[in-house]
C-alpha positions in Angstrom: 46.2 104.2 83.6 47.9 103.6 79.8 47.4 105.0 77.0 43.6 103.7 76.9 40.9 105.4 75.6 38.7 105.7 78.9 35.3 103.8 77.3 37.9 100.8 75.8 39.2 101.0 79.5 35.7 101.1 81.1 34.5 98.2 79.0 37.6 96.2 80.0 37.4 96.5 83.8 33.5 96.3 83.9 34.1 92.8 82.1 36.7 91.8 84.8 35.0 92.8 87.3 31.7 90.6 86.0 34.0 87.8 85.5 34.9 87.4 88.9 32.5 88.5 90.7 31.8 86.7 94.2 35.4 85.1 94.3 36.6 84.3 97.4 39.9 81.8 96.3 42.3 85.3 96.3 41.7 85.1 92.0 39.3 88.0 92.6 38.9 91.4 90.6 41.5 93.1 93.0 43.9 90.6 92.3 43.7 91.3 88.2 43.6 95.3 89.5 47.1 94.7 91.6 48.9 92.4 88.7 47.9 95.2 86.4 49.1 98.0 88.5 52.4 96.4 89.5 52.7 95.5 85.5 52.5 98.8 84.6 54.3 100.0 87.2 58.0 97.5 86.4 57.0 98.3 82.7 58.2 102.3 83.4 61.5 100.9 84.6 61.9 98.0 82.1 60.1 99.1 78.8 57.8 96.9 76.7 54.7 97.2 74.6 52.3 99.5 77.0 49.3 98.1 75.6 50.3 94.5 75.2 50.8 94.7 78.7 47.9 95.8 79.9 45.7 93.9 77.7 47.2 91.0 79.2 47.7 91.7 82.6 43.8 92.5 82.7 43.3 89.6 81.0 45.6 87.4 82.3 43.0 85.1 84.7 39.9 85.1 82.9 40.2 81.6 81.6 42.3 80.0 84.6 41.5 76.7 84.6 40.9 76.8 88.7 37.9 78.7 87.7 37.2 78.8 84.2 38.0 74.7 82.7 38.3 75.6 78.8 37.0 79.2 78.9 38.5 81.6 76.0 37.1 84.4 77.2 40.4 86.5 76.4 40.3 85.7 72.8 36.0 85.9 72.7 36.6 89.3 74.1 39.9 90.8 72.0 38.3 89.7 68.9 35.0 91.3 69.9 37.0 94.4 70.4 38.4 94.5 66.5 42.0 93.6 68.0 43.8 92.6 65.3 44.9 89.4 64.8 48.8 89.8 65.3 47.9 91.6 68.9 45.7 88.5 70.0 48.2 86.2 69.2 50.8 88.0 71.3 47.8 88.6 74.3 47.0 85.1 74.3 50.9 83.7 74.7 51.6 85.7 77.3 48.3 84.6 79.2 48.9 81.1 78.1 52.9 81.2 79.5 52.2 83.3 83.0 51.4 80.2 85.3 53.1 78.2 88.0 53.4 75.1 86.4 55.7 73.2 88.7 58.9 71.9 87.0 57.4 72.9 83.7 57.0 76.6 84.1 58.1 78.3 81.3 60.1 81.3 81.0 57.7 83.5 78.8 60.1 84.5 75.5 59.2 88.3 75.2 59.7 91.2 77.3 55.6 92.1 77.9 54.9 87.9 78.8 58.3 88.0 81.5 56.9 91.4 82.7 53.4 90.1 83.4 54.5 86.8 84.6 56.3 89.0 87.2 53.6 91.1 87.9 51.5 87.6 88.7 53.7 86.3 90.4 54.5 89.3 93.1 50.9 89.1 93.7 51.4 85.7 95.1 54.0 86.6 97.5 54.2 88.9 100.5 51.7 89.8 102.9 49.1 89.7 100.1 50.1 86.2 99.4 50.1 84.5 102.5 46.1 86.2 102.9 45.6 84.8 99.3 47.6 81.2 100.1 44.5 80.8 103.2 41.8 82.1 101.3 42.5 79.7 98.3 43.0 76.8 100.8 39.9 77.9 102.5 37.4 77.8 99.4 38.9 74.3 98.4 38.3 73.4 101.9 41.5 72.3 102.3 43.6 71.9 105.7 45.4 74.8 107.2 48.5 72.7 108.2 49.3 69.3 109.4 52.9 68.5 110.5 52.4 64.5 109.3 51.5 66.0 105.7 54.8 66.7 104.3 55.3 69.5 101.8 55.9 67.9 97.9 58.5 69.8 96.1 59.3 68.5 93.2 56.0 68.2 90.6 55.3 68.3 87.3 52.2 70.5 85.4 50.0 67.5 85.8 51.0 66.7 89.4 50.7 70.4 90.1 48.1 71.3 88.8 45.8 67.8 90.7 48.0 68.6 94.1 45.8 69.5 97.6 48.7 69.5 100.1 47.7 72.2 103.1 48.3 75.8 102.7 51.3 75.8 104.5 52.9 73.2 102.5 51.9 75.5 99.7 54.1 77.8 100.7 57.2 75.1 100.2 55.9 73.8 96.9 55.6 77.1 95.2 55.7 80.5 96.7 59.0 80.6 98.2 60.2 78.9 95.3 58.7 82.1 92.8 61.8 84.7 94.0 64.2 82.7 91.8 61.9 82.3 89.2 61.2 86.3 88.6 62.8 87.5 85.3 63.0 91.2 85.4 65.4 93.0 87.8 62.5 95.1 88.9 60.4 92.1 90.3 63.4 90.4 91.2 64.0 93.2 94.4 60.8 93.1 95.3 60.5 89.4 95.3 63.8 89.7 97.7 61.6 91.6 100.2 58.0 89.9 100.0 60.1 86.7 100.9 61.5 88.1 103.4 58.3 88.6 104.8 56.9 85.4 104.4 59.9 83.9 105.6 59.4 85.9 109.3 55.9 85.0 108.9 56.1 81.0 108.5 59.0 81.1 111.7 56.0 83.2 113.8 53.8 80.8 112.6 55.3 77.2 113.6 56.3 78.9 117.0 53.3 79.3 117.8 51.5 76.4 116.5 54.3 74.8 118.7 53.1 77.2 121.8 57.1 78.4 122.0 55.5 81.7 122.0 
């Protein structure tokens, strides 16, 4: 881990963990675990605030408003822990800046917020993402793919954020779209690969929805 005492650690992930327990949308406590992981991880090769980082990173979903509508759980819980009020400030922007907001994404304006955007972001890609792009659609009962539903690339926030196209489409409105978006040159190789992946995957995919193989 960081340079966490082990009970301020414990206390962290137990909360987590709590938070999100019984997901099934892919937003689980594994989810927060990999982002964190994979944070920490492009933080030894890019630098950054060790514990800004994995503050935030922890944090980073416990008020998404997919599951939480106007939760402030991060700040309830930083200001619980005597964090002073400089750090929350700087924990709370970079959770507030890390989501796919369409065409009004924001490129977050330190090193710790690009770092866990990226780390978020990953996490959406690859063979992880594709399981999480199906579970998500799957717990908002939404359809697996329909070729008379065409994807819609170009939204807003708002339009984003009230959008329930089919998973596939999903995978034209936003994830293949996340490889250019990455900011650190760490994330920004892996992202090359995970798409990649996905790529091969959605080619399998319509061939054999077609019956071409």
């Amino acid at each position: 881990m960081v340079n966490l005492n082990q009970a301020s650690l414990d206390k962290l992930l137990a909360f987590v963990k709590e938070r999100f327990s019984g997901d099934s949308s892919g937003h689980d406590y594994f989810h927060t675990l990999r982002v964190y992981k994979m944070a920490m991880n492009i933080q030894k090769k890019e630098g950054g605030d060790e514990e800004i980082i994995a503050y935030a990173s922890l944090l980073h979903d416990v008020d998404d408003h997919k599951l939480f509508p106007n939760g402030h759980a991060a700040k309830d819980y930083l200001e619980g822990e005597g964090f002073a009020f400089t750090k929350v400030e700087r924990i709370l922007k970079i959770i507030k800046d890390v989501s796919y907001k369409g065409s009004d994404s924001v490129s977050p304006d330190t090193l710790e917020g690009q770092i866990v955007q990226d780390a978020d972001r990953l996490d959406a890609i690859g063979a992880l993402g594709i399981a999480r792009a199906f579970a998500y659609g799957g717990s908002k009962h939404r359809v697996m793919h329909d070729p008379d539903v065409k994807p819609k690339l170009f939204m807003n926030e708002k339009e984003t954020f009230a959008h329930e196209g089919t998973s596939v489409n999903h995978f034209y409105e936003k994830l293949l779209k996340l490889k250019g978006m990455m900011n650190t040159k760490t994330a920004k190789e892996i992202a090359e690969e995970r798409t990649k992946y996905m790529e091969n995957y959605l080619e399998e995919f319509f061939a054999e929805w077609d019956g071409v193989r």
